[in-house]
C-alpha positions in Angstrom: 104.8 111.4 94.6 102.3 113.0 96.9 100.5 114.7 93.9 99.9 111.2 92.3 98.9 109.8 95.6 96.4 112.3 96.0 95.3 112.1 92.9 94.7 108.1 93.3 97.6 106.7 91.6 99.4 103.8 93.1 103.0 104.9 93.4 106.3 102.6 93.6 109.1 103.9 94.1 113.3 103.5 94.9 114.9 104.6 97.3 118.5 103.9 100.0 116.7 102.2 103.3 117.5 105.2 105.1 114.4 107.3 102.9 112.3 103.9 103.4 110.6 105.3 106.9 109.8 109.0 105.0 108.8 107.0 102.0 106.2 105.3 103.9 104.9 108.3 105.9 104.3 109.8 102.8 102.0 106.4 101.8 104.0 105.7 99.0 103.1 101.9 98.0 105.7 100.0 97.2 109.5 101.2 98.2 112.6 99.0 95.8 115.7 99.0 97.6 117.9 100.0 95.0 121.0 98.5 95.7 119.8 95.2 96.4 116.9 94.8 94.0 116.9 95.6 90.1 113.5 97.7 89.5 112.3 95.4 86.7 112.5 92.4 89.0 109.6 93.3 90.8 107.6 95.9 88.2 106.3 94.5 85.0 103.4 97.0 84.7 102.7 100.5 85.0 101.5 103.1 83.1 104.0 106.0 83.1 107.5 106.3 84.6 109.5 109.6 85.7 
């Protein structure tokens, strides 16, 4: 996640709300709570997945 950051991608991510705090130190862009949200509820769009 930091590598794509730095590189200029716009990173989303999941995660437990105890990460969500690190997550956003690290300037990730967009934290899914995965057990109360389904990832392709809120992401239609992106160009490559890991």
């Amino acid at each position: 996640m930091q590598i794509a950051k730095a590189l200029g991608a716009k990173v989303i991510t999941t995660a437990s709300p105890a990460h969500t705090e690190l997550l956003q130190k690290l300037g990730i862009d967009q934290i899914i709570d995965y057990h109360t949200t389904a990832v392709a509820d809120v992401v239609s769009t992106v160009d490559a997945v890991f």
